[in-house]
gemmi code that builds the backbone of each chain (N, CA, C; Angstrom):
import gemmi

chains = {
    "A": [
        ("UNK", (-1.344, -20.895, -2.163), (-1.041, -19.571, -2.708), (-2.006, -18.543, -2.125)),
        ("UNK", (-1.226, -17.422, -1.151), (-2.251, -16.606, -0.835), (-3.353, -15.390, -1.953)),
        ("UNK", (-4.674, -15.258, -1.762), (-5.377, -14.753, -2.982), (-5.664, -13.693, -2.865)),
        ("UNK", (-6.129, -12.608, -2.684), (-7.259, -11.409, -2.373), (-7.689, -10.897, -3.630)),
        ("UNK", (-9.005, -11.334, -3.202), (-9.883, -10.957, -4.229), (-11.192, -9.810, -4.246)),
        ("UNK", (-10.833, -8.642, -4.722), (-11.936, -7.693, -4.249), (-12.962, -7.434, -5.145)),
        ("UNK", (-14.084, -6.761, -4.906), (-15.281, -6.708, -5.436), (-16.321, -5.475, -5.093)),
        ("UNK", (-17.245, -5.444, -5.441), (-18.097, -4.058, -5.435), (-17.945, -3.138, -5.627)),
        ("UNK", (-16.769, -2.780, -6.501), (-16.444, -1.252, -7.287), (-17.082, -0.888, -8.094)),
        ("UNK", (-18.109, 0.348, -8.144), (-19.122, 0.796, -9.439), (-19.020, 2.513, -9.054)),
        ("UNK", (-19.611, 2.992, -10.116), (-19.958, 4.415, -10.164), (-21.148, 4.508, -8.766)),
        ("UNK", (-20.981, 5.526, -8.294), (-22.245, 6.056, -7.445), (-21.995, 7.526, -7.236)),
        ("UNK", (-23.394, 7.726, -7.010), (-23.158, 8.969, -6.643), (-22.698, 9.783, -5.656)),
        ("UNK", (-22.374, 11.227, -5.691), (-21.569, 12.104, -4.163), (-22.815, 11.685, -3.286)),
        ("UNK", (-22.369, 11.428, -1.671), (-23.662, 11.397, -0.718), (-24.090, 10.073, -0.978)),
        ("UNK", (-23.491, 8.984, -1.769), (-24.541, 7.561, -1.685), (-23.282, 6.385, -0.730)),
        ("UNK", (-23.817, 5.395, -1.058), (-22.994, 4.245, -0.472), (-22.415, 3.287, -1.641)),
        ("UNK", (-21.431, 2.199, -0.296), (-20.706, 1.625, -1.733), (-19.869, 0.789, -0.274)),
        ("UNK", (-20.764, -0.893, -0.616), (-19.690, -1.975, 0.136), (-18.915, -2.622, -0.864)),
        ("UNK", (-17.570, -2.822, -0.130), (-16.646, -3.656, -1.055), (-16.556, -4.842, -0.233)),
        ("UNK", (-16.123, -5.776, -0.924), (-15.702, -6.885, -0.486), (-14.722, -7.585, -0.887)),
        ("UNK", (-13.425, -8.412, 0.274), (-12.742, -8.710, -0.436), (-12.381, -10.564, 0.133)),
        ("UNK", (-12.303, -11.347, -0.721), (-12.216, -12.400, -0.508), (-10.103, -12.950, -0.291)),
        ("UNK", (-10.525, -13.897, 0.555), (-9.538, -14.253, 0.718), (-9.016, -15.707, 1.112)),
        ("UNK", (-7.998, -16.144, 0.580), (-7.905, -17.599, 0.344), (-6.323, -18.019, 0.361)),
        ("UNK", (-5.496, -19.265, 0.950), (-4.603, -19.733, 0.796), (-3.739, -19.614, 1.986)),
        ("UNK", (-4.025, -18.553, 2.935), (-3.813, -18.290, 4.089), (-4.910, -18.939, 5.584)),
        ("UNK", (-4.303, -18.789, 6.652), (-5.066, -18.677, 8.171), (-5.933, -17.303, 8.212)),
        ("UNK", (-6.784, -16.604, 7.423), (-7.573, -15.503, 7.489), (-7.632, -14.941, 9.007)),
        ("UNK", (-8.283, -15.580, 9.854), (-8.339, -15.354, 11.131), (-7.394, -15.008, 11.980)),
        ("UNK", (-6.261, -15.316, 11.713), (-4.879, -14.779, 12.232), (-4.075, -13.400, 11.889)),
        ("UNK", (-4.885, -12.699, 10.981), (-3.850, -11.432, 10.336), (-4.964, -10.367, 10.741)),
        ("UNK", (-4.040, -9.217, 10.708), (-4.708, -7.865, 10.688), (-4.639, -7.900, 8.574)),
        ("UNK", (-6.128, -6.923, 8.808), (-6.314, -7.068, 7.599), (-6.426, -5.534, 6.823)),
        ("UNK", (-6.454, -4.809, 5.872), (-6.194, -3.768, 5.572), (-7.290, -3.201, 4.200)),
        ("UNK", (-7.130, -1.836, 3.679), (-7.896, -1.453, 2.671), (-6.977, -0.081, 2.314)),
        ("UNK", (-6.519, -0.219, 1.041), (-5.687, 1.145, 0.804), (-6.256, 1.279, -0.480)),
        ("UNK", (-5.867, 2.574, -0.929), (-6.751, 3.217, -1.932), (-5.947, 3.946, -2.734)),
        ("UNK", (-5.953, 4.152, -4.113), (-5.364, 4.585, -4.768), (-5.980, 5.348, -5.984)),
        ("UNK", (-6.218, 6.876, -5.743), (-6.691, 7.732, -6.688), (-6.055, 7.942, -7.874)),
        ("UNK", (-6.809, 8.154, -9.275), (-6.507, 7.913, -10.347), (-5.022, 8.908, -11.033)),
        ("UNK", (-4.000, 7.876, -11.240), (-2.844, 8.796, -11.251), (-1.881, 9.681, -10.139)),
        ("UNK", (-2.508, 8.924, -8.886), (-2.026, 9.871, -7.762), (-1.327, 8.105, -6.581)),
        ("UNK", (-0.762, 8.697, -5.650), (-0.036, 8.059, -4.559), (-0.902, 6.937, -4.005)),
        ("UNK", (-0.411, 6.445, -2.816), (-1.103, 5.038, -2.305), (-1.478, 6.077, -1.040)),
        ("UNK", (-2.801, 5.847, -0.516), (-3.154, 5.892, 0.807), (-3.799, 4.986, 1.528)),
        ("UNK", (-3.520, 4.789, 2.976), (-3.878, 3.636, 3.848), (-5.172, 3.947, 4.275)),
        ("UNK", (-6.091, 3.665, 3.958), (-7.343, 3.784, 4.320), (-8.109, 3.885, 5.625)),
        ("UNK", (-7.933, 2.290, 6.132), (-8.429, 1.276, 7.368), (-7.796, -0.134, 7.792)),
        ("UNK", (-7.917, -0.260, 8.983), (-7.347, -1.421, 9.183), (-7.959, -2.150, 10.272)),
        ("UNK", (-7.881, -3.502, 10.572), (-8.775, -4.315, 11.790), (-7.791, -5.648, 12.314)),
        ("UNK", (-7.923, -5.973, 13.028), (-7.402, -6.736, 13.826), (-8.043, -8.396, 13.731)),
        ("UNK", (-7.217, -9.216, 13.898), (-7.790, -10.774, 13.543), (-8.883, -10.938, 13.992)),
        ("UNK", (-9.128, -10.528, 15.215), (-10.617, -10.627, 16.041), (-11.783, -9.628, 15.795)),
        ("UNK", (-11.320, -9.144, 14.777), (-12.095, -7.470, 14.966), (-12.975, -6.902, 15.464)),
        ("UNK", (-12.082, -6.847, 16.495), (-12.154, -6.255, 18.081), (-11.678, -4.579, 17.555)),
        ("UNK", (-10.665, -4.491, 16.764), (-9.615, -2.831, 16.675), (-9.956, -2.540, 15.471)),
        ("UNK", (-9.893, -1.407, 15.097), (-10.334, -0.630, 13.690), (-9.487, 0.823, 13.618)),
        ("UNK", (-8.561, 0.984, 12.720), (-8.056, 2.161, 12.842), (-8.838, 2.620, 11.588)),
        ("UNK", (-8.859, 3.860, 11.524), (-8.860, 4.479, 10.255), (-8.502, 5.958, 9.930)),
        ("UNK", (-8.135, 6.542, 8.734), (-7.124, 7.544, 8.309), (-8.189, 8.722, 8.797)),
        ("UNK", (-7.674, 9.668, 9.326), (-8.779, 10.447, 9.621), (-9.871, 10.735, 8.284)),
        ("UNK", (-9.677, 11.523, 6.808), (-10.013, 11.814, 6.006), (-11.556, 10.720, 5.858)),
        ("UNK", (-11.230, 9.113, 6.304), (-12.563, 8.799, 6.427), (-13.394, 8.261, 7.470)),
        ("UNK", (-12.882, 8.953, 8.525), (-13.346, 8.596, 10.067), (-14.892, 9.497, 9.802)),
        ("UNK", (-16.316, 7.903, 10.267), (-16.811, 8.663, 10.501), (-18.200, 8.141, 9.043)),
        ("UNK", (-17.118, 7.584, 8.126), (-17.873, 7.707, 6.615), (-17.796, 6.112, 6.269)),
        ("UNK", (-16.528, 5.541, 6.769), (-16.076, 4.192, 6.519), (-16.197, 3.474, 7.175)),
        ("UNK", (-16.536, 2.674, 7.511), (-16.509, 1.501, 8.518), (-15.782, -0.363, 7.723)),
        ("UNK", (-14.710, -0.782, 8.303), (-14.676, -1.666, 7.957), (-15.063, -2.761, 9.091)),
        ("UNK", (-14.839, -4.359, 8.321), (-15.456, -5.787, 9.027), (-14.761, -6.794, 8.768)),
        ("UNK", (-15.072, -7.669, 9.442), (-14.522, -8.876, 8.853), (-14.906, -10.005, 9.357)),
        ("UNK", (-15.484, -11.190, 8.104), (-15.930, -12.351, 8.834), (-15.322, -13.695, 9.016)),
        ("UNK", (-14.625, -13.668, 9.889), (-13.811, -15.107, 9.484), (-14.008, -16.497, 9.033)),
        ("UNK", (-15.511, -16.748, 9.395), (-15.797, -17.664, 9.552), (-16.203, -17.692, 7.594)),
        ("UNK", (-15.829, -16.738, 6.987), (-16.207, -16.188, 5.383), (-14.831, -16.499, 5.079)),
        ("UNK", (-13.920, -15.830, 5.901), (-12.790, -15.367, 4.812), (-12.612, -14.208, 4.336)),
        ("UNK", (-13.125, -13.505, 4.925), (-13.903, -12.164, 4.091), (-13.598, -10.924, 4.784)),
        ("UNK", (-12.942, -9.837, 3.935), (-12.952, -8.882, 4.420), (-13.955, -7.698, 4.032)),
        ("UNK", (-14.402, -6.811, 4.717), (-15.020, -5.458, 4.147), (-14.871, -3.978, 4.288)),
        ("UNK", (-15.263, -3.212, 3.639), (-15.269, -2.073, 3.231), (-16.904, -1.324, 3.301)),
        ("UNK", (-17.704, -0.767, 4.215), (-18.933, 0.201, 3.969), (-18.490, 1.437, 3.810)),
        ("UNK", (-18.894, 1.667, 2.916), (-18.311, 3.420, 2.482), (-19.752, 4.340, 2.548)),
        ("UNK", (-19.780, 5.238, 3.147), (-21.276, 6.370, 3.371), (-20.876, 7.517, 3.002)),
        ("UNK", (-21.944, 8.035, 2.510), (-21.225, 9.978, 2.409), (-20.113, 10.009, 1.629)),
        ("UNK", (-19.911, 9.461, 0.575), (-19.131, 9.016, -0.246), (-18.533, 10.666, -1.073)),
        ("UNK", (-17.847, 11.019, -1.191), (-17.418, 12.455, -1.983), (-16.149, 12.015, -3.502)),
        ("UNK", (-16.384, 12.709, -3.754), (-15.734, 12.808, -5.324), (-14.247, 12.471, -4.545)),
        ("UNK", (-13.895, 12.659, -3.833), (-12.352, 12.873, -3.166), (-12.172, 10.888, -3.182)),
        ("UNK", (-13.088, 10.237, -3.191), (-12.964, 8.669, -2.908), (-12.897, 7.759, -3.792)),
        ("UNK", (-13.003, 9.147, -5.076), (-12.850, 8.162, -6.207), (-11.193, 7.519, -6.036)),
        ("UNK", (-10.976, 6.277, -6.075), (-9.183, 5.508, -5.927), (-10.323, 3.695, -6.655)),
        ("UNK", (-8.761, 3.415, -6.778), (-8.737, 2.122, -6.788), (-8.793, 1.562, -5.262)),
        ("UNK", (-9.059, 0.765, -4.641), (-9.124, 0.169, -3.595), (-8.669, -1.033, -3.443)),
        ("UNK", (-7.704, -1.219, -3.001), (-7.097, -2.428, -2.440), (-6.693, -2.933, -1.082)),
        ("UNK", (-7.619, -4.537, -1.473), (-7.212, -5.805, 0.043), (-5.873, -5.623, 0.113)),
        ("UNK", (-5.506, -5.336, 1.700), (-3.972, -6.446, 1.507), (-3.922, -6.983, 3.039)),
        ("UNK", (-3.673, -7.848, 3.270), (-2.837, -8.778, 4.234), (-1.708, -7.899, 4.976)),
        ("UNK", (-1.687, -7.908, 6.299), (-1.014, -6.693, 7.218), (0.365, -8.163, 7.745)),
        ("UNK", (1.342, -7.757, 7.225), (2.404, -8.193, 8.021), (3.366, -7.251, 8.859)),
        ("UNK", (3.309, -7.197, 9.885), (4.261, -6.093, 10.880), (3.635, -4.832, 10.595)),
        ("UNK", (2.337, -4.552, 9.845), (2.289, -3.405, 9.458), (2.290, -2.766, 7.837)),
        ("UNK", (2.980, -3.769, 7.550), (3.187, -3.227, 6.189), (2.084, -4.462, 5.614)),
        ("UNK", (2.007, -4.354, 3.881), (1.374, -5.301, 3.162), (2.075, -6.528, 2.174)),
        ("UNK", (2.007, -7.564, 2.890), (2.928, -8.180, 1.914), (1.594, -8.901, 0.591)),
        ("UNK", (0.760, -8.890, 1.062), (0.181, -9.311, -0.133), (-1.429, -8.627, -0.194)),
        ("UNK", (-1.016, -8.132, -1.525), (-2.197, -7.348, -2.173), (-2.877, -7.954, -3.677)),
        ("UNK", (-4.512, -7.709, -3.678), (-5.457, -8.343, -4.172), (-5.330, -6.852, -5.544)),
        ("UNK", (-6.092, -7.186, -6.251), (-5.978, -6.463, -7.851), (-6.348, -5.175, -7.762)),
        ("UNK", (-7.112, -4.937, -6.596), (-7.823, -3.927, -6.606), (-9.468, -3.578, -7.131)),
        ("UNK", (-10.260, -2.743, -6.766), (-11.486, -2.507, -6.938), (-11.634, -0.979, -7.707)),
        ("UNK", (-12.019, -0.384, -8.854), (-12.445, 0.934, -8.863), (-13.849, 1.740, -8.245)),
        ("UNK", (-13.713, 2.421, -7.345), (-14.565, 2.567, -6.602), (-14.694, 4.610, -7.884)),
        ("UNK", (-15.914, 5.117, -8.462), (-15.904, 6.287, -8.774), (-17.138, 6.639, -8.220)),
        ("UNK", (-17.026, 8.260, -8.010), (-18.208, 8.752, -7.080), (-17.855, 9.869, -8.343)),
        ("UNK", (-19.080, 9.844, -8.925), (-19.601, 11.230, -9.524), (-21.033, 11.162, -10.247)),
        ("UNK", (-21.429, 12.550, -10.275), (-23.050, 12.701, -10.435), (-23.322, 12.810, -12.221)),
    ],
    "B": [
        ("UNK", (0.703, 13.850, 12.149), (1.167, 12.905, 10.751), (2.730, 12.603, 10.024)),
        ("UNK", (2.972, 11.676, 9.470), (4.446, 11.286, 9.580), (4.905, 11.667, 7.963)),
        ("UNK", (5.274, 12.245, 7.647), (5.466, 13.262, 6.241), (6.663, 12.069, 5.568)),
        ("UNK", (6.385, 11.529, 4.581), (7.546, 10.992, 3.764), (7.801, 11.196, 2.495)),
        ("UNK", (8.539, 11.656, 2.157), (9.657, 12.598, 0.811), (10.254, 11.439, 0.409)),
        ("UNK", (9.943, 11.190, -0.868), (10.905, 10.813, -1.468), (11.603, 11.563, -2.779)),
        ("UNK", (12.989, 10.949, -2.367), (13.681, 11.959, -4.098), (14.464, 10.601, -4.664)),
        ("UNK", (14.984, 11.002, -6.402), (14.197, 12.312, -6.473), (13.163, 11.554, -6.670)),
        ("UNK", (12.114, 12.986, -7.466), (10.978, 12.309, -7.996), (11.038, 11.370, -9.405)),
        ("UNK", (11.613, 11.586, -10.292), (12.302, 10.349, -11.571), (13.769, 10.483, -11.474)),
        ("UNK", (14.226, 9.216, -12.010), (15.335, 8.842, -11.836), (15.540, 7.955, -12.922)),
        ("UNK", (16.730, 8.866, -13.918), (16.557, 7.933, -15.087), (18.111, 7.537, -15.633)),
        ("UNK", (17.608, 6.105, -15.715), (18.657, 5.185, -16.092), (19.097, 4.193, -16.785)),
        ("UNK", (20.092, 3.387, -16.886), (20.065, 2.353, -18.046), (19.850, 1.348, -17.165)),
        ("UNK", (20.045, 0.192, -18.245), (20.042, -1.655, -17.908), (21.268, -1.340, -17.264)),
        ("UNK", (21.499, -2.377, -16.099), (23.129, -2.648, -15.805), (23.481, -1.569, -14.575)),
        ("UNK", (22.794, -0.500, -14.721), (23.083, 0.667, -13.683), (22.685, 0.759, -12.202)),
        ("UNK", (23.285, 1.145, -11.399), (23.200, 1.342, -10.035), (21.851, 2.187, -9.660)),
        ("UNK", (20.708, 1.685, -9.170), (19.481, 3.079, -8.501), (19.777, 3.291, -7.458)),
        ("UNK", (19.842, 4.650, -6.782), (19.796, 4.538, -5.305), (18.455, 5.952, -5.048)),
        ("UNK", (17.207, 5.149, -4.075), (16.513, 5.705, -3.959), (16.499, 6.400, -2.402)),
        ("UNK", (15.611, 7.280, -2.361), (15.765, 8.157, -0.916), (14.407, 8.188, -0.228)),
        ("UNK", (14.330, 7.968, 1.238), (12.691, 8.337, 1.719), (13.471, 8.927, 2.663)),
        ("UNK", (12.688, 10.513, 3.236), (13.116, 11.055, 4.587), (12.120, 11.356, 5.075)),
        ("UNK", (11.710, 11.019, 6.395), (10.630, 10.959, 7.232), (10.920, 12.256, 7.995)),
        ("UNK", (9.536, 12.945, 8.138), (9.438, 14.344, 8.859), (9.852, 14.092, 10.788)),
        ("UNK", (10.045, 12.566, 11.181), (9.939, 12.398, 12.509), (10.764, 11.083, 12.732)),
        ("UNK", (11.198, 10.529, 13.557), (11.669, 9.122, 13.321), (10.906, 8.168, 13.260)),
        ("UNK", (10.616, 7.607, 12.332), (10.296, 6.009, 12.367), (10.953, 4.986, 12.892)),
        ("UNK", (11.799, 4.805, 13.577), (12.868, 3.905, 13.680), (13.373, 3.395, 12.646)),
        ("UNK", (13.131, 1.776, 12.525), (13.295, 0.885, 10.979), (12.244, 0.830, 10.661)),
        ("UNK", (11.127, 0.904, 11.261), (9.839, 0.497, 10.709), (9.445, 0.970, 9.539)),
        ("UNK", (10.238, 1.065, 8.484), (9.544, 1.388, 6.628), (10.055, 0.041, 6.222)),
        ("UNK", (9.213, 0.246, 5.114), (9.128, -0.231, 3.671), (9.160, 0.137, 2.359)),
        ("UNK", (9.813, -0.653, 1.429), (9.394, -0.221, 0.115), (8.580, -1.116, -0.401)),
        ("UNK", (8.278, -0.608, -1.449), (7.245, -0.937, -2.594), (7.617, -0.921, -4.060)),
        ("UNK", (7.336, -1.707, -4.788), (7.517, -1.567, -5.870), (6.195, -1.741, -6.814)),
        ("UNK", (5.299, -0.478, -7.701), (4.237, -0.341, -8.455), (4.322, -0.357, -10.041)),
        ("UNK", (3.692, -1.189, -10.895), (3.789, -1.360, -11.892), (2.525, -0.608, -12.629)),
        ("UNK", (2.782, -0.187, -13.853), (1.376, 0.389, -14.115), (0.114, -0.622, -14.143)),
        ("UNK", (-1.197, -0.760, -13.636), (-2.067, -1.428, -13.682), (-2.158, -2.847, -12.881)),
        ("UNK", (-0.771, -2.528, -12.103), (-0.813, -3.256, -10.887), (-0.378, -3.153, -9.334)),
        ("UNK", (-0.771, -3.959, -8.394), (-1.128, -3.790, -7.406), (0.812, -3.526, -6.738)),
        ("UNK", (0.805, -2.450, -5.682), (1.988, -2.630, -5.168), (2.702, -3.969, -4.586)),
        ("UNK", (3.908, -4.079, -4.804), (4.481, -5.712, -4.515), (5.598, -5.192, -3.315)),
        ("UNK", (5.469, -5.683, -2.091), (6.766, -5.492, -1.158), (7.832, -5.965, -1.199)),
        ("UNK", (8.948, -4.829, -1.818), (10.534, -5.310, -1.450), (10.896, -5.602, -0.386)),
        ("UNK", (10.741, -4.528, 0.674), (11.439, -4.400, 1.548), (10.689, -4.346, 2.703)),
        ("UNK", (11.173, -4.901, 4.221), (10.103, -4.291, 5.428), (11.621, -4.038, 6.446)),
        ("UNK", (11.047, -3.108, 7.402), (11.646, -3.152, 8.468), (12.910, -2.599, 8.159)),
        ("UNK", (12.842, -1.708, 7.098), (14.019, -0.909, 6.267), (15.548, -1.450, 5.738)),
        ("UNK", (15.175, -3.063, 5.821), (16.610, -4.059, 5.367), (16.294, -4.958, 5.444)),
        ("UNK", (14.881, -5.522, 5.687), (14.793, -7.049, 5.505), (14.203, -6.881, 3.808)),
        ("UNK", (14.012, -8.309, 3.067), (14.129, -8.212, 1.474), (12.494, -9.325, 2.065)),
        ("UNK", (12.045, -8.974, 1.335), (10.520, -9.671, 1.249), (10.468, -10.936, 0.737)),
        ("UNK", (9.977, -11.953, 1.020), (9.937, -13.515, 0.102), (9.945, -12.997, -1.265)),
        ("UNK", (11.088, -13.872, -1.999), (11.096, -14.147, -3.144), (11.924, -13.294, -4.167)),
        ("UNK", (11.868, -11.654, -3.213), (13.029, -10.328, -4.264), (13.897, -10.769, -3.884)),
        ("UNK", (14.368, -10.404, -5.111), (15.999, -10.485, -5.619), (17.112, -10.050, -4.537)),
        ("UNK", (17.897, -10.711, -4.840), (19.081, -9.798, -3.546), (19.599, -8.759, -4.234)),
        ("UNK", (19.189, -8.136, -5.568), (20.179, -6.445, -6.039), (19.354, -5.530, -5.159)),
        ("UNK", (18.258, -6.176, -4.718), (17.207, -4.705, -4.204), (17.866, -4.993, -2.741)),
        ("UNK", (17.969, -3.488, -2.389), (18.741, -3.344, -0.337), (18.104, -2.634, -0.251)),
        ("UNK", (17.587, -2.461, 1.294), (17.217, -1.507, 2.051), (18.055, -0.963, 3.216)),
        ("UNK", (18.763, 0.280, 3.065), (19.200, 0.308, 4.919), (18.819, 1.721, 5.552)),
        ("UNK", (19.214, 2.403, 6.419), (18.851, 3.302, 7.287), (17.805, 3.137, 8.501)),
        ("UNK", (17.515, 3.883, 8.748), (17.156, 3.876, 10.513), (16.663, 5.583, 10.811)),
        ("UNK", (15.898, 5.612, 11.902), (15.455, 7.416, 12.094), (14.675, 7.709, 11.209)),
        ("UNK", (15.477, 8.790, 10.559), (14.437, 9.579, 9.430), (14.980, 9.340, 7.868)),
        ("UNK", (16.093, 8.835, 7.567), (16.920, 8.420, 6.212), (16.858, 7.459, 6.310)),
        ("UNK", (16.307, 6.888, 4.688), (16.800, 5.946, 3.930), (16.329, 5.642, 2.253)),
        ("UNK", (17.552, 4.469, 2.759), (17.384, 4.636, 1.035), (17.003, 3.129, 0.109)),
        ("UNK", (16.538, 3.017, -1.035), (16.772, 1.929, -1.498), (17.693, 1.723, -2.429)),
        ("UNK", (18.381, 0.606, -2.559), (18.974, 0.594, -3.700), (19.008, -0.863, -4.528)),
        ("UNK", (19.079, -0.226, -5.633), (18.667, -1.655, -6.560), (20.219, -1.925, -7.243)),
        ("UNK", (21.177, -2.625, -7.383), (22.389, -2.966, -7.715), (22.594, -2.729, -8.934)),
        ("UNK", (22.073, -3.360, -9.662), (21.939, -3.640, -11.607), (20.670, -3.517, -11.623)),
        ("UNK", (20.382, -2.664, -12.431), (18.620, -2.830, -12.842), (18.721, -3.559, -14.256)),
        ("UNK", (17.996, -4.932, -14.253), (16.805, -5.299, -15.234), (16.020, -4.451, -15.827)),
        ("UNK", (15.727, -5.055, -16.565), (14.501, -4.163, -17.799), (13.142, -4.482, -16.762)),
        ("UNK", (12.977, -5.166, -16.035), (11.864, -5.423, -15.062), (11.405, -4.471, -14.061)),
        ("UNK", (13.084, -3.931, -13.405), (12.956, -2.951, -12.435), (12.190, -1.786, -12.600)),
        ("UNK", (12.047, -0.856, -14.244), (12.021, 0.175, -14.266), (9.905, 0.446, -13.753)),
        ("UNK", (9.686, 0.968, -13.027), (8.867, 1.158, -12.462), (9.024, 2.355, -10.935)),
        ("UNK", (7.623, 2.285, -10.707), (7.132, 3.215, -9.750), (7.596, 3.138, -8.223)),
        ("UNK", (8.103, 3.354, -7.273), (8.895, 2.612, -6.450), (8.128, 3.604, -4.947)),
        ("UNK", (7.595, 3.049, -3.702), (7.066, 4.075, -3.124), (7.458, 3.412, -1.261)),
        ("UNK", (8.085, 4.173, -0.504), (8.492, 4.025, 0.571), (7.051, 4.100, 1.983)),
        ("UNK", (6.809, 3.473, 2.628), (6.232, 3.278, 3.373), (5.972, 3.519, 5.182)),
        ("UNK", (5.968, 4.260, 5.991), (5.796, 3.868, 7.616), (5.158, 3.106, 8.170)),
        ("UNK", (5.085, 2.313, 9.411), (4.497, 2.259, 10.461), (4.510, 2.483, 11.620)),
        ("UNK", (5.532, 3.519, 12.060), (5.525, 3.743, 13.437), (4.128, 4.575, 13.975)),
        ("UNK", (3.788, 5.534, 13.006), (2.617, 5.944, 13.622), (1.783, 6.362, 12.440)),
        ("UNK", (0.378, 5.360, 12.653), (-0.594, 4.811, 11.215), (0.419, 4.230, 10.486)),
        ("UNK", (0.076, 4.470, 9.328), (0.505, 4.178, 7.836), (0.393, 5.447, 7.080)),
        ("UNK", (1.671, 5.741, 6.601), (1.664, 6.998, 5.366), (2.570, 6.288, 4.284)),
        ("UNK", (2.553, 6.598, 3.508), (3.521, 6.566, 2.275), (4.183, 7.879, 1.771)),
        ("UNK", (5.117, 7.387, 0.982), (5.863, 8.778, 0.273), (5.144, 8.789, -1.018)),
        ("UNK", (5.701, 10.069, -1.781), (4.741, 10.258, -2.735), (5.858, 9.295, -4.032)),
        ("UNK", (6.094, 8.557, -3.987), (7.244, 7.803, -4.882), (8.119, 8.367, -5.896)),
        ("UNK", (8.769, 7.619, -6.222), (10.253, 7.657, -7.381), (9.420, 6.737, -8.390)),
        ("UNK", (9.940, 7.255, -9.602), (9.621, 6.590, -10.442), (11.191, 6.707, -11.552)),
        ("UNK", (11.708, 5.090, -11.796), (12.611, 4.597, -12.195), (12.204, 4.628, -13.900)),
        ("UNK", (13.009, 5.607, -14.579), (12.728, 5.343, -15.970), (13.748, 4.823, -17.144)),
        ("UNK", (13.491, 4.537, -18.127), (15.169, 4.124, -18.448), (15.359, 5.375, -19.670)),
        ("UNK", (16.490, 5.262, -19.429), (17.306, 6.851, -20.182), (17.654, 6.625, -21.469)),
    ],
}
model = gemmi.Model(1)
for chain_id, residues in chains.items():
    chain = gemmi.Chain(chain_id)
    for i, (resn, *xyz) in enumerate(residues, 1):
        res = gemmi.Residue()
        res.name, res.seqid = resn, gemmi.SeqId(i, " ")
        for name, pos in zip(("N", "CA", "C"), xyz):
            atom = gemmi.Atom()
            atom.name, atom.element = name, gemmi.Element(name[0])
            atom.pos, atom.b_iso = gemmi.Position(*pos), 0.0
            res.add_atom(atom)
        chain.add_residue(res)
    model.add_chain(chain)
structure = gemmi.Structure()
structure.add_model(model)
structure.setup_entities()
């Protein structure tokens, strides 16, 4: 059964940091592009970041080019999320998902990530 | 950036009734969308990819078809299960979403 399991969502402040992490299990990890979408409180889904099985490729949405950096360790299972320069705008839920063709066929519970002072 | 509309924005209906949902893309995507289906306090679940294929495990009332910049979903008979947040997807260029439909019952 494929799993994603995410982690490190807390309050911080505007201007601080904030790694997430998301675990993953039941699948070939090493074989998928892997993803991070975000979902602000009461508002739409946005695609965050994304990386490639080798992560070698890294796209990310402009809004956090620059602030975000994602990773991934295979040899973990593990995907990540470094968030810097963090702004009130980043408060979302954050969610793993598993990249099939592009789209997500399987998504983890999500993380609340809030930025305020 | 690839602009996706969906209408309407609620759509309200009974058990037993026909949904037919809409995404129109500001550019062509080809087939490359998806839907989604969002529950409150949970994570989006994929109906649809590739704007007509049905995802492991959904139901066959949920369809996807169109191509370009239209399409639509449609759910045949809605269940008391269906009524939820419903949100259309790209990948031809990044990832955007529409701002979703939300299925209520009347």
């Amino acid at each position: 059964e494929v799993q994603l399991v995410e982690s490190g969502g807390g309050l911080v402040q505007p201007g601080g940091s904030q790694r997430l992490s998301c675990a993953a299990s039941g699948f070939t990890f090493s074989t998928y592009w892997m993803s991070w979408v975000r979902q602000a409180p009461g508002k739409g889904l946005e695609w965050v970041a994304n990386i490639n099985p080798a992560g070698s490729t890294k796209n990310y949405v402009d809004s956090v080019k620059g602030r975000f950096t994602i990773s991934r360790d295979n040899a973990k299972n593990s995907l990540y999320l470094q968030m810097n320069s963090l702004r009130v705008e980043d408060t979302a839920v954050y969610y793993c998902t598993r990249e099939y063709w592009g789209f997500g066929d399987y998504w983890g519970l999500g993380t609340l990530v809030t930025v305020s002072s | 950036e690839i602009v996706l509309t969906q209408s309407p924005a609620t759509l309200s209906l009974s058990p037993g009734e026909r949904a037919t949902l809409s995404c129109r893309a500001s550019q062509s995507v080809s087939s490359y969308l998806a839907w989604y289906q969002q529950k409150p306090g949970q994570a989006p679940r994929l109906l649809i990819y590739d704007a007509s294929n049905r995802a492991t495990g959904i139901p066959a009332r949920f369809s996807g078809s169109g191509s370009g910049t239209d399409f639509t979903l449609t759910i045949s008979s809605l269940e008391p299960e269906d009524f939820a947040l419903y949100y259309c997807q790209q990948r031809s260029n990044w990832r955007t979403f529409g701002q979703g439909t939300k299925v209520e019952t009347k």
